[in-house]
C-alpha positions as a Markdown table, in Angstrom:
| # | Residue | x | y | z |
|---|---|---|---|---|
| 1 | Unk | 18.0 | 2.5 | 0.8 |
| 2 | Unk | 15.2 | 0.8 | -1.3 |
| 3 | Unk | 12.2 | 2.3 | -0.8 |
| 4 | Unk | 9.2 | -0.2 | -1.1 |
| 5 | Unk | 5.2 | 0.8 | -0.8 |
| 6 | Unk | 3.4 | -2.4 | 0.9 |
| 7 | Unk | 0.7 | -3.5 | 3.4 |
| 8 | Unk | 0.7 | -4.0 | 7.0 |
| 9 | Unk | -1.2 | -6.4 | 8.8 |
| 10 | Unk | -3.5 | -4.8 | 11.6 |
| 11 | Unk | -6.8 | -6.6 | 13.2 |
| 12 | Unk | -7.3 | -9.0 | 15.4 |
| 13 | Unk | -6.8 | -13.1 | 14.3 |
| 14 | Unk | -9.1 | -14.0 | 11.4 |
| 15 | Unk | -9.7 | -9.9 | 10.9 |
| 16 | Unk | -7.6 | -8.3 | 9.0 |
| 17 | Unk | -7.3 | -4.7 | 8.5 |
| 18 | Unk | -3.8 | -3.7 | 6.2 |
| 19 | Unk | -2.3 | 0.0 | 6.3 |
| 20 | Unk | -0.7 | 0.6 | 2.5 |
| 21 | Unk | 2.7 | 2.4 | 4.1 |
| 22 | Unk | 5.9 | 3.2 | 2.4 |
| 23 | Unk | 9.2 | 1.8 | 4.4 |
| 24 | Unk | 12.2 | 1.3 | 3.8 |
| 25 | Unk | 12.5 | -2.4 | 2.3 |
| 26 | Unk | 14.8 | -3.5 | 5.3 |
| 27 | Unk | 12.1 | -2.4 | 8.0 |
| 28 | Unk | 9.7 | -5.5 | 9.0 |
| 29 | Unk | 6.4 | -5.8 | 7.7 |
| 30 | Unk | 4.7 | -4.5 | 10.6 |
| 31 | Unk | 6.9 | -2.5 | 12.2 |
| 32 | Unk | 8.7 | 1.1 | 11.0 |
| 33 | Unk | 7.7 | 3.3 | 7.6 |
| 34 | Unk | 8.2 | 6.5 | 6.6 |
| 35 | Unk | 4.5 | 7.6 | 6.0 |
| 36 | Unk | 0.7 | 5.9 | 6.1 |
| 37 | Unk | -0.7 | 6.4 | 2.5 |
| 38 | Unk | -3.9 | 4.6 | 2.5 |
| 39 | Unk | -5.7 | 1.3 | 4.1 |
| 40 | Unk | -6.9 | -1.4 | 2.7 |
| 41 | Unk | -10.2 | -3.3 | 4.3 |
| 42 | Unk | -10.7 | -6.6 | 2.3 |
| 43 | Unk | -13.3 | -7.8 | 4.7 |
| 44 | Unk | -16.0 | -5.4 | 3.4 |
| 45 | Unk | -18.3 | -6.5 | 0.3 |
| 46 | Unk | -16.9 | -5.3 | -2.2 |
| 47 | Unk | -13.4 | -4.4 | -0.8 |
| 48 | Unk | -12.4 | -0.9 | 0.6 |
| 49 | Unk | -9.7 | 1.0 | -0.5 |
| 50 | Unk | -8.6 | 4.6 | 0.7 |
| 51 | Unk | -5.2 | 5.8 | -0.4 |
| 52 | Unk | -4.1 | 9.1 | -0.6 |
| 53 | Unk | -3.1 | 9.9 | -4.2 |
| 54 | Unk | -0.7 | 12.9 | -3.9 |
| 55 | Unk | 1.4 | 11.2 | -1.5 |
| 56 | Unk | 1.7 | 7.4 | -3.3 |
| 57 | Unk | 2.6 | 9.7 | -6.6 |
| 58 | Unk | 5.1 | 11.4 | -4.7 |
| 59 | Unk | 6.6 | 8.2 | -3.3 |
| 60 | Unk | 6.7 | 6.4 | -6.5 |
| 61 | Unk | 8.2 | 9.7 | -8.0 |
| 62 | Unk | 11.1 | 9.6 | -5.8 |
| 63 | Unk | 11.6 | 5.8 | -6.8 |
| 64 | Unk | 9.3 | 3.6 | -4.3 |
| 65 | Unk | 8.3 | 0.3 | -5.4 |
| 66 | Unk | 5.0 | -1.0 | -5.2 |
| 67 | Unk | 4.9 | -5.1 | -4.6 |
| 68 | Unk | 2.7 | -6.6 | -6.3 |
| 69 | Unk | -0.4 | -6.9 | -3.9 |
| 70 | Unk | -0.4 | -2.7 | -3.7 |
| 71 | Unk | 0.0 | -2.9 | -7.7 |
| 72 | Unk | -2.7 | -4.2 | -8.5 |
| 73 | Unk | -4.7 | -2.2 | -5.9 |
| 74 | Unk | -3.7 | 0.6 | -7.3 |
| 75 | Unk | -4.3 | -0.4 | -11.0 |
| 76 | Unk | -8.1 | -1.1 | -9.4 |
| 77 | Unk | -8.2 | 2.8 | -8.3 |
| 78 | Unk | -7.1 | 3.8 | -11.3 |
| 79 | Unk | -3.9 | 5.0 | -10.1 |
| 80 | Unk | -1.7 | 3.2 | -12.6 |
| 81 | Unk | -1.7 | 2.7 | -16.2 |
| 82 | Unk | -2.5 | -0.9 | -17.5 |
| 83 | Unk | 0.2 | -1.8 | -20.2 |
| 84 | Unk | -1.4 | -2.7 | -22.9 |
């Protein structure tokens, strides 16, 4: 079982509104996870992101994989180290 952490699309058409979840990489995008651990609002000026820390360090301690869109979201909170 991978484990990946990853938006889901919410909103109505032209709206969107993405949950940051962790699910297991065989679930579909919007459909089961294992835990909600932040949202992501990229309609607001500048862009609003709430994630709860505790949790996404626990995840990626027990081996979840960011893609690359929740990266670099998380490199913007400060969550991850930028390699030099």
């Amino acid at each position: 079982m991978s484990v990946k952490i990853r938006l889901a699309r919410h909103g109505a058409k032209k709206r969107p509104f993405y949950r940051i979840v962790v699910a297991d990489c065989e679930f579909s995008r919007d459909g089961r996870f294992l835990e909600r651990v932040g949202t992501y609002n990229p309609l607001m000026d500048p862009a609003e992101v709430v994630l709860e820390k505790e949790r996404i360090e626990y995840w990626m301690g027990q081996g979840a994989i960011p893609t690359t869109t929740v990266k670099s979201l998380l490199k913007k909170e400060g969550l991850l180290a930028n390699p030099a």
